[in-house]
C-alpha positions as CSV (number, residue, x, y, z in Angstrom):
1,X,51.6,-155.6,-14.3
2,X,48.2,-156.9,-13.6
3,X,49.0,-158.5,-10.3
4,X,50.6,-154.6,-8.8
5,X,47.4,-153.2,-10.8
6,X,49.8,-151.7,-13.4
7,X,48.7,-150.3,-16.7
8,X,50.5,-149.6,-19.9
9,X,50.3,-147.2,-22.8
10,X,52.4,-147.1,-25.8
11,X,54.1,-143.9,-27.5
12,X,54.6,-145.1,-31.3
13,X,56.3,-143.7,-33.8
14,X,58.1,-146.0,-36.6
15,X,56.0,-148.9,-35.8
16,X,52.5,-147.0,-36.5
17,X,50.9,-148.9,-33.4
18,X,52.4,-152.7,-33.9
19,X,53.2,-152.8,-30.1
20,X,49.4,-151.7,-28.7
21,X,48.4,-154.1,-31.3
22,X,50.6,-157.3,-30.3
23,X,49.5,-156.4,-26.6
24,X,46.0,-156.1,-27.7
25,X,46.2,-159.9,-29.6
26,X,46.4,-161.0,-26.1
27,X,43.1,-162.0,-24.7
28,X,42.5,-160.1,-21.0
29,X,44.8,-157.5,-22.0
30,X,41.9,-155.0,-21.4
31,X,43.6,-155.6,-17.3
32,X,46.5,-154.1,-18.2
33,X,47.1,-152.3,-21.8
34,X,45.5,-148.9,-21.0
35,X,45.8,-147.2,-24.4
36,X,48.0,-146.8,-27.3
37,X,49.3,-143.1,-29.0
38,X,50.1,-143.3,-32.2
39,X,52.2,-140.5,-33.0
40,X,54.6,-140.9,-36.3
41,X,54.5,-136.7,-36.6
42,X,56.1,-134.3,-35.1
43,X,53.2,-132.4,-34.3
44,X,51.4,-135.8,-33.0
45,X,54.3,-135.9,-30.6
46,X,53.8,-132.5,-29.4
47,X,50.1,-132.4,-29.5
48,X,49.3,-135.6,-27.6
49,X,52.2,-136.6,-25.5
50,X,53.6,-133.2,-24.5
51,X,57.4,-133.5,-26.6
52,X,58.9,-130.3,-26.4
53,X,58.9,-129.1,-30.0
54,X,62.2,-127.6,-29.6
55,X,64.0,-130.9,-28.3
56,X,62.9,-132.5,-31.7
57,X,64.5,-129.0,-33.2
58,X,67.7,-129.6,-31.5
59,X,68.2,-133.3,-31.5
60,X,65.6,-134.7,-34.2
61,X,62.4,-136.7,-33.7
62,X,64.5,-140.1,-33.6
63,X,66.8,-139.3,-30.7
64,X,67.6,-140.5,-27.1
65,X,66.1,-136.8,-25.6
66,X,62.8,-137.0,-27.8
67,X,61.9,-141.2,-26.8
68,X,62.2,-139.7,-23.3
69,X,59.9,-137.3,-23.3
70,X,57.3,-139.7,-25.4
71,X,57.8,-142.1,-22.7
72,X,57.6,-140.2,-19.8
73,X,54.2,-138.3,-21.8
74,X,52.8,-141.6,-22.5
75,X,52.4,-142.1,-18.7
76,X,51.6,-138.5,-17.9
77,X,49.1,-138.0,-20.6
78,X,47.2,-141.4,-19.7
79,X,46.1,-143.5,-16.6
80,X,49.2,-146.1,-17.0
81,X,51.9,-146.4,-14.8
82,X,54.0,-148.1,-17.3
83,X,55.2,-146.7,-21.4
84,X,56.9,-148.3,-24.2
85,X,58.1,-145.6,-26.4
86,X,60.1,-145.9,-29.7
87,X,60.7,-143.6,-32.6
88,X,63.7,-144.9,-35.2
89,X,64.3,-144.9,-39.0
90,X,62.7,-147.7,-40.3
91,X,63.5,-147.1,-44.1
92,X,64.0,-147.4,-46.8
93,X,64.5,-143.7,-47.0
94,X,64.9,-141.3,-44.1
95,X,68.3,-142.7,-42.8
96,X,71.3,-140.5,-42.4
97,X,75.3,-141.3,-41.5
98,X,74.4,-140.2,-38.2
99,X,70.8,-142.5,-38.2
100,X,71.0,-144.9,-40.8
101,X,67.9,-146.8,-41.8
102,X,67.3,-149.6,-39.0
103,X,68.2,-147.0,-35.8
104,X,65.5,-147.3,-33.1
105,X,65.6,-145.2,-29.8
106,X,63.5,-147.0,-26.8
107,X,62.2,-145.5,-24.2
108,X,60.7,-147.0,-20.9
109,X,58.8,-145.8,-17.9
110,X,57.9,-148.1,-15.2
111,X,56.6,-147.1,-12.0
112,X,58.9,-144.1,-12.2
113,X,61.8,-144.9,-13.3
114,X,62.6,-143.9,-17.2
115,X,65.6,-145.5,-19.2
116,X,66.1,-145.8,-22.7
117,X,68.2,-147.0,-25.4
118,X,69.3,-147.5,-29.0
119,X,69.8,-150.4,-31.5
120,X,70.5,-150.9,-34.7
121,X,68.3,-153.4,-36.9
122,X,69.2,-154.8,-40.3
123,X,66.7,-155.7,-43.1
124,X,63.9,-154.3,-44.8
125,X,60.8,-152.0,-43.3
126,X,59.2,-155.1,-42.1
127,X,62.2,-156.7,-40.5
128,X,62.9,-153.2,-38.5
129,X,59.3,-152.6,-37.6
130,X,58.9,-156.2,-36.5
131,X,62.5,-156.0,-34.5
132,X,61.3,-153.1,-32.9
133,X,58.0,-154.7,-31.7
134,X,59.9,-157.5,-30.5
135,X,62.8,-155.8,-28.4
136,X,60.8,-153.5,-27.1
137,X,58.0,-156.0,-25.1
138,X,61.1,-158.4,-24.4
139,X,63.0,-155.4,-23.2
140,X,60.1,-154.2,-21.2
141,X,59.3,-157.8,-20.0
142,X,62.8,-157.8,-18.2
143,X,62.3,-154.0,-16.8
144,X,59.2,-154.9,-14.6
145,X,59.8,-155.8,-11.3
């Protein structure tokens, strides 16, 4: 990102701001890690990143529809060219048969270009959270061209 002058913002939901933070434990990150929103309500997802608060309505605040707009918000309500975006159930409670505890939408926007995606993470709140983290900069990692 630094060498095309890229910058990245976060839109955070089950992980409370663990991804802006394991950018921001990297020294000269202030080049490319433009801010971090923090938005584990609904309203925060409205308020900040622009999220439809029908869509959440519809589909729920952990869904493929919702990560999308917090992704594609994260770059429009910022000066980055480039989101990370999850929102999931990271448990123990909270998880339903159709989003059990450990269900993570990700959402990307790079130069662009959004995609996202869904896994499924076993363990405890820890274990999800810190899954999430990882997947998420790996993930992004491979999206950058």
């Amino acid at each position: 990102m630094q060498a095309r002058g890229w910058m990245l913002a976060t839109a955070e939901s089950c992980t409370g701001g663990m991804i802006a933070a394991a950018c921001t434990d990297l020294s000269g990150s202030s080049n490319w890690f433009e801010r971090g929103f923090v938005t584990y309500s609904n309203e925060a997802k409205t308020e900040l990143l622009g999220v439809d608060p029908a869509l959440i309505a519809q589909q729920g605040a952990v869904s493929e529809v919702v990560v999308r707009a917090m992704a594609f918000g994260a770059v429009r309500h910022s000066r980055a060219q480039v989101s990370v975006a999850v929102t999931g159930v990271a448990g123990p409670t909270g998880g339903s048969p159709q989003k059990p505890v450990g269900t993570v939408w990700f959402g990307f926007q790079v130069d662009g270009r959004l995609t996202s995606e869904t896994l499924r993470f076993d363990g405890d709140r820890a274990a999800v959270r810190s899954a999430t983290v990882d997947h998420a900069l790996q993930r992004l990692l491979q999206l950058l061209p």
